[in-house]
C-alpha positions as CSV (number, residue, x, y, z in Angstrom):
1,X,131.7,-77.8,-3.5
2,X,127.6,-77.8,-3.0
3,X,125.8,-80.6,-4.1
4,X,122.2,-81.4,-4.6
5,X,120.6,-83.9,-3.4
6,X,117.6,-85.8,-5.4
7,X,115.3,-88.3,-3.5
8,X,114.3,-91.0,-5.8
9,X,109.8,-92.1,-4.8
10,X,109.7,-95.8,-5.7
11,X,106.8,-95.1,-8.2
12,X,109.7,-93.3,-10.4
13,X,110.6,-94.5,-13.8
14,X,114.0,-94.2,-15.4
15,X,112.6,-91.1,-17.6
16,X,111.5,-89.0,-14.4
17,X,115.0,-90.0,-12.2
18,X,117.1,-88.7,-15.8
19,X,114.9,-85.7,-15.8
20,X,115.6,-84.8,-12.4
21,X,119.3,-85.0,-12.8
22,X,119.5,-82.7,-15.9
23,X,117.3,-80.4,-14.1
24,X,120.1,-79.7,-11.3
25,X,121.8,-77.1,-11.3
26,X,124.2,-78.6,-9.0
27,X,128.1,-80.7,-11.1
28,X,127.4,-83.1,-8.2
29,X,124.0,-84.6,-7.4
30,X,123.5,-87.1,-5.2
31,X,121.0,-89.3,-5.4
32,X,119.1,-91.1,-2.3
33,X,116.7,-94.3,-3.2
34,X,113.9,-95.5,-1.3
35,X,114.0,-99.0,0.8
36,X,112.7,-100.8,-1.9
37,X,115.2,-100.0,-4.8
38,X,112.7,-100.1,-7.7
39,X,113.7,-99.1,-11.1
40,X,117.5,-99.7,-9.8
41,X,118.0,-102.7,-9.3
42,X,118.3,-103.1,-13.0
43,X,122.2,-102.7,-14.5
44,X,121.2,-101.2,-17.7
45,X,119.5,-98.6,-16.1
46,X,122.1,-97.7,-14.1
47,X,124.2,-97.9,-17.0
48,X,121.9,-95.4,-19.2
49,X,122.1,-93.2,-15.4
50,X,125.8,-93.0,-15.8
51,X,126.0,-92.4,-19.4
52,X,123.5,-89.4,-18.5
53,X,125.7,-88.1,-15.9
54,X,128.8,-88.4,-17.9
55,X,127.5,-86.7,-21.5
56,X,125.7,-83.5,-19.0
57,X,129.4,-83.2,-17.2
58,X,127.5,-84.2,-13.6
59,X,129.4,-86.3,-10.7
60,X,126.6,-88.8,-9.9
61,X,126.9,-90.1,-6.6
62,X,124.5,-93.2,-5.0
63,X,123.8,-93.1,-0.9
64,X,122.8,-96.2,0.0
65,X,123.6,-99.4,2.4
66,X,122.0,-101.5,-0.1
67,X,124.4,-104.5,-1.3
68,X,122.6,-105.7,-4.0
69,X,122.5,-101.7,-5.3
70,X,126.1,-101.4,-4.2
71,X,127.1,-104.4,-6.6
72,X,125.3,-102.9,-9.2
73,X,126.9,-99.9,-9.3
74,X,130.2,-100.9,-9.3
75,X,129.2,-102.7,-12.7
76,X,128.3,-99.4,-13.9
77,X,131.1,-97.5,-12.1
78,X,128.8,-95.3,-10.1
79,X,130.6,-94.0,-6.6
80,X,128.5,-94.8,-3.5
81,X,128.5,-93.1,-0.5
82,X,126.9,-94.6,3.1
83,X,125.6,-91.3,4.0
84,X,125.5,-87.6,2.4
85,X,128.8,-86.5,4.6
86,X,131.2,-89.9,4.2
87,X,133.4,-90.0,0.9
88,X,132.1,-91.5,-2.7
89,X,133.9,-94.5,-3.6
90,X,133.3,-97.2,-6.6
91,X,132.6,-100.6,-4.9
92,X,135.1,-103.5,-5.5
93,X,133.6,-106.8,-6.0
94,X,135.6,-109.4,-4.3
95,X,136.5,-112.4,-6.6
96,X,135.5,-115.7,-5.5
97,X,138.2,-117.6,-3.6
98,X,138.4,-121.3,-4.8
99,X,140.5,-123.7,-2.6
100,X,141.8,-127.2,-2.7
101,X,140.1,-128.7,1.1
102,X,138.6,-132.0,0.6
103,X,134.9,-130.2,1.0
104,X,135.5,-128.9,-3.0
105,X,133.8,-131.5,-5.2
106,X,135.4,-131.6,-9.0
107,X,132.5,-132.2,-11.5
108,X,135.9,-133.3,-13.6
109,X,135.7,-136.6,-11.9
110,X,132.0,-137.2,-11.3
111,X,129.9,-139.2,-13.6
112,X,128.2,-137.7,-16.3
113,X,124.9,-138.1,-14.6
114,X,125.9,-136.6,-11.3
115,X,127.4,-133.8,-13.3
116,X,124.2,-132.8,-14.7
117,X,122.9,-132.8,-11.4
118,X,125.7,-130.5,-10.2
119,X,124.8,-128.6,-13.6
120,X,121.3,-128.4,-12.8
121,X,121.9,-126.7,-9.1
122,X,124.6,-124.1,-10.5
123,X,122.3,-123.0,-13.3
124,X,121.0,-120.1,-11.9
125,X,124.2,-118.8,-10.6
126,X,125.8,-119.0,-14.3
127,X,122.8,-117.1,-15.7
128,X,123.5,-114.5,-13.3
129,X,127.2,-114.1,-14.3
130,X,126.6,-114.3,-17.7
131,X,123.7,-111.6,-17.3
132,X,126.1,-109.4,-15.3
133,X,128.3,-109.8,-18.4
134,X,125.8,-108.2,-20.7
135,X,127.2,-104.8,-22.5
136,X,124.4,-102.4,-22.4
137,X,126.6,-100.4,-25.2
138,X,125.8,-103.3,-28.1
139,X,122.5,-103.2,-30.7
140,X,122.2,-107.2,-29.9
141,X,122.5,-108.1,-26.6
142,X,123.7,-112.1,-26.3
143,X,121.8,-115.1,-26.6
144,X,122.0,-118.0,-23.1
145,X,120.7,-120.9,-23.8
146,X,120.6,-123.2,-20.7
147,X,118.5,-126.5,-20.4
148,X,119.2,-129.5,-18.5
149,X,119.5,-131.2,-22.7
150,X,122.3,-128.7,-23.4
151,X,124.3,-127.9,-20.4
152,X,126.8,-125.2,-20.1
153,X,130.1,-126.6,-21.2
154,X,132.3,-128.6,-18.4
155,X,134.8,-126.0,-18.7
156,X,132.9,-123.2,-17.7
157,X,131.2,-124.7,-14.2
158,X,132.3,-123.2,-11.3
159,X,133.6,-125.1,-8.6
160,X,131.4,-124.6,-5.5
161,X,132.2,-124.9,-1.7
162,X,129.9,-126.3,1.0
163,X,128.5,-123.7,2.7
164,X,130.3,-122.8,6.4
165,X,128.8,-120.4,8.9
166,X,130.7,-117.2,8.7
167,X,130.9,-116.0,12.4
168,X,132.3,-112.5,11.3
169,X,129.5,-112.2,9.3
170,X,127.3,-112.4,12.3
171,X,129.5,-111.1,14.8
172,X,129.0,-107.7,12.6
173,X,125.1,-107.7,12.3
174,X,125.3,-108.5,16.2
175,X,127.2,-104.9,16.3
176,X,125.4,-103.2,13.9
177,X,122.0,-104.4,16.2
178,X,123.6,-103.5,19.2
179,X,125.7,-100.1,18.5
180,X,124.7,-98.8,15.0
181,X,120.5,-99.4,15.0
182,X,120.3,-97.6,18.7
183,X,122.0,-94.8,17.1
184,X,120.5,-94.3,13.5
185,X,116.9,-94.2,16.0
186,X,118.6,-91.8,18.7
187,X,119.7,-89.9,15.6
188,X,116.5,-89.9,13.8
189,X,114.8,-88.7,17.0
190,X,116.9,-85.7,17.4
191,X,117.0,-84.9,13.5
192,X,112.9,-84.6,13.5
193,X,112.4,-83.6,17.5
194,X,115.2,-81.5,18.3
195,X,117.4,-80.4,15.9
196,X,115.4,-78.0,13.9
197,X,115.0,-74.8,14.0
198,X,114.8,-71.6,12.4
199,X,115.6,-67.8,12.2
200,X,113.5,-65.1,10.9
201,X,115.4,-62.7,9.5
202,X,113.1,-59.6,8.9
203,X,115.1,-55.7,7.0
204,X,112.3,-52.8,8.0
205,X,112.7,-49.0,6.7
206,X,112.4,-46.5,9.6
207,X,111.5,-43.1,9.0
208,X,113.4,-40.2,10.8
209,X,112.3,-37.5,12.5
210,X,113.4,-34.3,13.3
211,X,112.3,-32.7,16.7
212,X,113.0,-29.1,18.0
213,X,111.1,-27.8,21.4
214,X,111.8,-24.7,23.4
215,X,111.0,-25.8,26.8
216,X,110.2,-23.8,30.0
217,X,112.1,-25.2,33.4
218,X,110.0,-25.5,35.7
219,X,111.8,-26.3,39.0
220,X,109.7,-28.6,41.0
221,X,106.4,-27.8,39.1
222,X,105.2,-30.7,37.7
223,X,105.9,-31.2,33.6
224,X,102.9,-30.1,31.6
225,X,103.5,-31.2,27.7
226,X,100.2,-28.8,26.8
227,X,102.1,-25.8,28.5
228,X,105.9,-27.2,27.5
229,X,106.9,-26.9,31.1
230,X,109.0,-29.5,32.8
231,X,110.0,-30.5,35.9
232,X,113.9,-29.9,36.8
233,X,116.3,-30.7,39.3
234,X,118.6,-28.1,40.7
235,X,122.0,-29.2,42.5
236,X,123.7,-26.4,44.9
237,X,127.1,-26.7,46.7
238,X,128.2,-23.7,49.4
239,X,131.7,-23.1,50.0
240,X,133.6,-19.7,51.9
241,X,135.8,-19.0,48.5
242,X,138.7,-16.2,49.8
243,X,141.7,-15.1,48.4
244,X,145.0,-13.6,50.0
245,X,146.0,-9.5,49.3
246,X,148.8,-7.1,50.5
247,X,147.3,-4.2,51.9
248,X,149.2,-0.9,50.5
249,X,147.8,1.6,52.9
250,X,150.3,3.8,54.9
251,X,149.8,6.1,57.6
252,X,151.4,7.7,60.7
253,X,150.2,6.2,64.4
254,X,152.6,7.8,66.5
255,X,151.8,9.7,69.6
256,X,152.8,13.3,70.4
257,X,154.7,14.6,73.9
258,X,152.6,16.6,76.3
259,X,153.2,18.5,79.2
260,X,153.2,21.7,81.3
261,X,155.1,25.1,80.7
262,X,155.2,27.8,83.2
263,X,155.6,31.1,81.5
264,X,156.8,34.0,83.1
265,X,157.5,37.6,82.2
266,X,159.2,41.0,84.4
267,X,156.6,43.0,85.5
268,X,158.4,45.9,83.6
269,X,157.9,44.2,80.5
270,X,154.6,43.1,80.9
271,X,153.3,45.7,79.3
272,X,149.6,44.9,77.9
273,X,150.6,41.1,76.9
274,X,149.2,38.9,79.5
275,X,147.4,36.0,77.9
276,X,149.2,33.8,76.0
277,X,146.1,32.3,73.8
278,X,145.9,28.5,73.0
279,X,147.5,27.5,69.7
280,X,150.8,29.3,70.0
281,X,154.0,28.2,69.8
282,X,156.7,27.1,72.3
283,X,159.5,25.9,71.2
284,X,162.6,24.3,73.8
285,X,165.7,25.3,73.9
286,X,166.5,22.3,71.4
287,X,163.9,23.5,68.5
288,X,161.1,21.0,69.6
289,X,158.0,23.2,69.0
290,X,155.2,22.4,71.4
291,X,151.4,24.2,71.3
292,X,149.6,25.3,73.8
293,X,146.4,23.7,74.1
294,X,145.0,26.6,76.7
295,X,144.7,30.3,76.7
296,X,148.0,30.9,79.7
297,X,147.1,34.2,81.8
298,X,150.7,35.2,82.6
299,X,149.1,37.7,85.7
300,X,150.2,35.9,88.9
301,X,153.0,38.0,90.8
302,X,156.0,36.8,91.8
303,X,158.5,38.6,93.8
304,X,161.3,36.3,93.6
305,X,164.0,37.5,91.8
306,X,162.1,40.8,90.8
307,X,159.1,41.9,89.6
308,X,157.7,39.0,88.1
309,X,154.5,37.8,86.6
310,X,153.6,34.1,85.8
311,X,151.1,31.7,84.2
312,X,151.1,27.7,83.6
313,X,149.5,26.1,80.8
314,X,149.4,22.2,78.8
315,X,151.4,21.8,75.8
316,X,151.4,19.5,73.5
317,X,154.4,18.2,71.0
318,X,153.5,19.7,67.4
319,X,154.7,16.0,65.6
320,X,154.7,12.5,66.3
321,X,157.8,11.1,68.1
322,X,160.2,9.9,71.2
323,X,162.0,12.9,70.2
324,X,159.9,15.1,72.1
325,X,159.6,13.2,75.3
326,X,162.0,16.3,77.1
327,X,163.5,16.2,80.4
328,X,161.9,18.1,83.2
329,X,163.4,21.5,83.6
330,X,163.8,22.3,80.0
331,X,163.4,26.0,79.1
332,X,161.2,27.6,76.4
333,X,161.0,30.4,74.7
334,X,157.0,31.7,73.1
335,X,157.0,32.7,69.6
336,X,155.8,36.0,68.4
337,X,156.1,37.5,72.4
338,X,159.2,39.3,73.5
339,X,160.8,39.1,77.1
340,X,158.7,36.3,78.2
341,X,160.0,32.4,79.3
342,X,159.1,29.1,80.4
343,X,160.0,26.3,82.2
344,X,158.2,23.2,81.5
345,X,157.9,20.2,83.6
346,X,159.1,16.5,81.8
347,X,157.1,15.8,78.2
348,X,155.9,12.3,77.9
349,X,154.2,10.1,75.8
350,X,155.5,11.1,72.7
351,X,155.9,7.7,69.8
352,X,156.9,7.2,66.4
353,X,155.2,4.5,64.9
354,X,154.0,4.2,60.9
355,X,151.1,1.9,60.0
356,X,149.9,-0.7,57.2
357,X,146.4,-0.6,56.5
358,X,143.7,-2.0,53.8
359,X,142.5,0.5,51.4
360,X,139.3,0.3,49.5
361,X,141.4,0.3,46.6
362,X,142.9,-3.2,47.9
363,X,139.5,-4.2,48.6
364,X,138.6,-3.7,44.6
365,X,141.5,-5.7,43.5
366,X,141.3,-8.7,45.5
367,X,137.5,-9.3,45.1
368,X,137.9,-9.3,41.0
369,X,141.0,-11.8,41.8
370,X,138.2,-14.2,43.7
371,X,136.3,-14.0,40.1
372,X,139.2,-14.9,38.8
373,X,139.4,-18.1,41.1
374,X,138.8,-21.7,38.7
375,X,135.4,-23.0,39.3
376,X,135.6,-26.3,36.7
377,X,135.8,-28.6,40.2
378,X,132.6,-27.4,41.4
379,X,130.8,-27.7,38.3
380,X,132.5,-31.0,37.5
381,X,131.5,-32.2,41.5
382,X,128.0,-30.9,40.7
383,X,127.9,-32.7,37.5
384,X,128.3,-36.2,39.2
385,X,125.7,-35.7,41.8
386,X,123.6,-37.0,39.3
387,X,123.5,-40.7,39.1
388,X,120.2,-41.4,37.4
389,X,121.1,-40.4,34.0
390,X,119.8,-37.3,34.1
391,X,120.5,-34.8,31.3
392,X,122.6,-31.9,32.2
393,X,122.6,-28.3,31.4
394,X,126.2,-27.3,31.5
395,X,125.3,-23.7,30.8
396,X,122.8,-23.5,33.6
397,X,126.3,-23.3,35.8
398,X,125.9,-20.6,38.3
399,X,128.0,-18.8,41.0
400,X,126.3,-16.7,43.5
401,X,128.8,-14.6,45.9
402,X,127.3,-13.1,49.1
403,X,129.4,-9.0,49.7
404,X,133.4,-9.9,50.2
405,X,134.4,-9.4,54.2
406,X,138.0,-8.6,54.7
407,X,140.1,-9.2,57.5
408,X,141.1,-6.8,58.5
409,X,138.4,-4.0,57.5
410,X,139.5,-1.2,55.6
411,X,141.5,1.3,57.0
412,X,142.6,-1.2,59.9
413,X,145.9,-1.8,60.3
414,X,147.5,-4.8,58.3
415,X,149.6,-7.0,60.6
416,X,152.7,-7.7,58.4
417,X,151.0,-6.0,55.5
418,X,148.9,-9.0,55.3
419,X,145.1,-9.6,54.7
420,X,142.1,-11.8,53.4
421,X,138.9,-11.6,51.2
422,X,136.2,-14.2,51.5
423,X,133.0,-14.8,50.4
424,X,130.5,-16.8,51.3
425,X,129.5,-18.5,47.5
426,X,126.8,-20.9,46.0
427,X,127.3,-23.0,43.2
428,X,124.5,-24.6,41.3
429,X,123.7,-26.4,38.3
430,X,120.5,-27.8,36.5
431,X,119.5,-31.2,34.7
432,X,116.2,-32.8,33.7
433,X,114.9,-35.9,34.1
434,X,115.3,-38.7,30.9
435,X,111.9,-39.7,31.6
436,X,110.7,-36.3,31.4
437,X,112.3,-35.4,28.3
438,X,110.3,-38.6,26.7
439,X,107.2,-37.3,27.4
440,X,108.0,-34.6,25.1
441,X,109.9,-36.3,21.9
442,X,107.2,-39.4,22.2
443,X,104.3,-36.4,21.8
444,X,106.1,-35.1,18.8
445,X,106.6,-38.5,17.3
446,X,103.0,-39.3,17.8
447,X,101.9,-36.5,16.2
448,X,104.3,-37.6,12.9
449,X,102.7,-41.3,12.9
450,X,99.9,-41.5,9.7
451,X,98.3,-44.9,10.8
452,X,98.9,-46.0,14.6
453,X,98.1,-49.7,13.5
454,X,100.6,-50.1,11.6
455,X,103.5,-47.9,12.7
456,X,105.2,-47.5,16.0
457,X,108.2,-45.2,17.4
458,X,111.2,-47.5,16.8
459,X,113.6,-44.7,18.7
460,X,112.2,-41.6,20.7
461,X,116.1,-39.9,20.2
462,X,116.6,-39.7,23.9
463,X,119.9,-40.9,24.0
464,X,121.2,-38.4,21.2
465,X,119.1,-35.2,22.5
466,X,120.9,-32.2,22.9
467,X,120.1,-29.4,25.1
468,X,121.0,-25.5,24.4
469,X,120.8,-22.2,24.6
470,X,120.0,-21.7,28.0
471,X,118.1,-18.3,29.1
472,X,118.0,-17.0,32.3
473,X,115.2,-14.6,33.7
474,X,113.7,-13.2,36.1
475,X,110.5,-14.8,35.4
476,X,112.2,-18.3,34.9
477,X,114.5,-20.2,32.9
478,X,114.3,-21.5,29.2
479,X,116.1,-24.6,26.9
480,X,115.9,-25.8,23.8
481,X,116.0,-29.5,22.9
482,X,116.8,-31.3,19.7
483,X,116.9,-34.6,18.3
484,X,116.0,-37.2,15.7
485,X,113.6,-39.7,16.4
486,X,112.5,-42.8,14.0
487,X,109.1,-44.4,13.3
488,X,109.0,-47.4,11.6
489,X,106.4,-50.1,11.2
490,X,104.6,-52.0,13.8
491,X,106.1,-55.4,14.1
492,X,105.4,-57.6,17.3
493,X,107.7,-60.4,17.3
494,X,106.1,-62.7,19.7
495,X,103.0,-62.3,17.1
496,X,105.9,-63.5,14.0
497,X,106.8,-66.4,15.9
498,X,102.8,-67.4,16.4
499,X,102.4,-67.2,12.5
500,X,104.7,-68.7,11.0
501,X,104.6,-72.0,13.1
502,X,104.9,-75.1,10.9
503,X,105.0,-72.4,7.7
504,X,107.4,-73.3,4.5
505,X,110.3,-70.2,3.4
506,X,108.3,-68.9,0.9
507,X,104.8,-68.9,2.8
508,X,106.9,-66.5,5.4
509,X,108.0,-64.2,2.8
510,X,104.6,-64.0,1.5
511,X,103.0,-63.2,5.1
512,X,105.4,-61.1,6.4
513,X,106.4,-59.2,2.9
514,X,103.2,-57.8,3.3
515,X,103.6,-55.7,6.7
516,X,103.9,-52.0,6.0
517,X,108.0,-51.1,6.0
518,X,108.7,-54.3,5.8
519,X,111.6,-54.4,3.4
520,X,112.8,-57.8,2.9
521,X,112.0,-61.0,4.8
522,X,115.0,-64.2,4.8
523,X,114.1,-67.8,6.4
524,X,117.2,-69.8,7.9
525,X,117.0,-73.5,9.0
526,X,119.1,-75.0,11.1
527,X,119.9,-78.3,9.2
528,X,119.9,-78.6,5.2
529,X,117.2,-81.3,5.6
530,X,115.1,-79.0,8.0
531,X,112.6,-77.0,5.1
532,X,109.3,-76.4,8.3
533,X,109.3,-74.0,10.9
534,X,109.5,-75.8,14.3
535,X,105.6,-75.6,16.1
536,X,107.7,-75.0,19.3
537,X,107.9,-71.3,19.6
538,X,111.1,-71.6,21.8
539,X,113.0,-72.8,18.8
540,X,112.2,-70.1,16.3
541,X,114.1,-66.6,16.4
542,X,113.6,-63.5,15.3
543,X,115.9,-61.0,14.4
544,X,114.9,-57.4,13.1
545,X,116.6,-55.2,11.0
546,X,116.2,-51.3,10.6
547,X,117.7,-49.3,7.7
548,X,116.9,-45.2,7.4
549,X,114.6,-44.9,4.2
């Protein structure tokens, strides 16, 4: 539960400590007096203090080390507390202990004289007691009458005890000097020297700001604000991209047979049919058509076996094939002329053979498959070449493909059917500097600021701008950016902690309350009895706000 705590001056009555108590608004108040006790060392008053207390439903509550104060109050049932943080508790007076040692003198048995002596000595303690006895809640207070004529009655004089040194008595002030007054000055120091401190606690509007530039990339040309040009950086990786293909192309690679036929033809039929011209047919005795490849003039005689005339020429195998590699020997016979044969020497070189080859067709199908190919790792490799927090342009992503090469060429044979398309590819991507970007957003900030006095950017929106809609040219390269910035007012904290050295709370709010967009101003201390701002800049702290108007 909070309490308040009241510091009694010694020049305050009665009236002005009541008046202070009624005017908390705390159930307990606790109430610190001076050194010199004043107006309390009086019963009744602390009587009339408790009555107070008790009629306006307040816990009253003394801190003090005083013993005569201490006594007091437990007469009027006030708690008392050694310090603002220990428990309350109502004081006990101890009674008097009375014993029987030989050092106790009985006025009983002394003469009358003697005892008026004894009477005389003890007067002012019985006046004490019977003062303390006084009830403050009577019209007519009682009447003591004490003269060495009238004594007090025998009966009611206190026996008394020679005094004895009490060693605990002084074995406890020699702890208190030793232990306890080293400590109350150690902590007295550090209460007013180094324990206080305080927080400045400052709330400030800001004003947003919306900003939207199109901006011209400008490569490695420096940035120009007046122009809205700025400088970019351009990262490029080269790789050989290539992709596998089945090459569908057929064809036939044989070889055809060749040799030479001797014609011949009886000079009885020989008739006007001589020349056998190139391109005709001569087909073996096993259908294998050969051509001739020269015109054969069948006009040299021969009289061996007759009349004959004969004529040699090169053939050559009308397909592909082994199957016209003929023996030597093998007979022919010449289409379209009667009566003449042949004779043809062995036919060689004939091969069947039938051969894979890349068409452009395959060429057109594997270069849209290298398209195809996933590019996200280069543009993600590219991306983390730059380590100086540059901001990236995703879309500026590019892919530049030299002409496909395949291996093998089109319309060369395809070993196994197999074949490859590669191209020789860039990949590049662009960012802009942070720092150039600020340039920018601070120029369109400053041009929002009314009075440059007393406002300041609080956030240029660099670390929320967004770049988009990339354009690509000829000519060059374009980007928008967009962002919100905030101004707010100009507060220099290093300045605060200059002015309100050795101020009071509500001097601060007055000071600082008075800065443009400053909305609210708050003052912590570090200790409840701390109410000044430390002179020692190092123990004051700052802290400042921002909310969005």
């Amino acid at each position: 539960m909070q309490k308040d705590v009241i510091y009694i001056d010694v020049e305050d009555d009665i009236t002005a400590i009541i008046g202070k108590i009624k005017a908390s608004k705390e159930k307990i108040v606790a109430l610190v007096p001076p050194k010199r006790i004043g107006v309390l060392q009086s019963a009744v008053n602390l009587r009339l203090l408790a009555r107070m207390a008790d009629n306006s439903h307040k816990h009253l509550v003394l801190i003090t080390n005083n013993q005569a104060l201490i006594a007091l109050s437990s007469v009027a049932k006030i708690p008392i507390a050694k310090n603002l943080q220990s428990k309350p508790e109502i004081a006990e007076i101890a009674a008097l202990e009375i014993d029987d040692d030989e050092d106790v003198i009985d006025g009983a048995q002394l003469p009358i004289g003697e005892l008026v002596k004894t009477t005389d000595s003890t007067r002012s303690d019985d006046v004490s007691e019977a003062i303390e006895t006084i009830d403050v809640e009577t019209d007519t207070p009682q009447t003591i009458n004490v003269t060495t004529t009238n004594p007090l009655p025998i009966t009611n004089i206190k026996k008394s005890k020679s005094k004895v040194p009490d060693f605990g008595r002084f074995r406890k002030r020699l702890f208190i000097t030793i232990f306890v007054v080293p400590f109350v000055v150690w902590f007295f120091v550090w209460a007013t020297l180094y324990a206080p401190s305080a927080k400045i606690i400052i709330t400030a509007k800001t004003t947003s700001v919306d900003i939207s530039k199109a901006l011209q990339l400008g490569g490695t040309v420096a940035t120009d604000v007046s122009k809205n040009t700025v400088q970019s950086i351009t990262k490029q990786i080269q790789k050989d991209i290539s992709v596998d293909f089945t090459a569908t192309g057929s064809r036939d690679d044989g070889t055809k047979a060749s040799g030479v036929v001797t014609l011949s033809i009886k000079c009885a039929d020989a008739g006007s049919d001589v020349l056998v011209p190139t391109g005709t047919d001569v087909i073996s005795s096993s259908g294998k058509v050969f051509v001739t490849q020269e015109d054969i003039s069948v006009n040299n005689f021969s009289g061996v076996g007759g009349c004959h005339l004969t004529g040699s020429g090169n053939v050559l195998a009308s397909v592909n094939g082994e199957d016209y590699n003929l023996a030597v020997g093998a007979a022919y016979t010449v289409d379209g002329y009667t009566g003449y044969s042949g004779i043809g020497t062995a036919m060689t070189g004939g091969l069947s053979k039938t051969t894979t080859y890349v068409t452009a067709a395959d060429i057109q199908k594997a270069s849209q498959a290298l398209v195809d190919l996933p590019t996200d790792d280069y543009k993600t490799q590219l991306i983390a070449e730059f380590t100086s927090g540059e901001k990236v342009i995703p879309e500026s992503f590019d892919i530049n493909r030299v002409a496909a090469v395949s291996v093998p060429a089109i319309g060369a044979e395809a070993t196994g059917g197999k074949a490859k398309l590669t191209s020789q590819t860039t990949f590049s991507i662009t960012a802009v500097a942070k720092s150039e970007l600020e340039l920018f957003l601070k120029d369109a900030l400053n041009a929002s600021i009314i009075n440059s006095k007393s406002q300041i950017i609080i956030d240029d929106g660099i670390n929320n701008i967004e770049l988009k809609n990339y354009q690509k040219t000829d000519t060059g390269s374009t980007i928008n950016i967009t962002t919100k910035g905030k101004i707010g007012p100009n507060i220099d904290q290093a300045a605060i902690k200059e002015l309100v050295k050795g101020m009071k709370y509500g001097d601060i709010q007055d000071m600082i309350g008075r800065i443009q967009g400053v909305d609210s101003v708050d003052t912590k201390f570090s200790y409840f009895w701390v109410n000044t701002v430390p002179n020692d800049i190092n123990k004051i702290q700052v802290e400042f706000n921002l909310t969005n108007a």
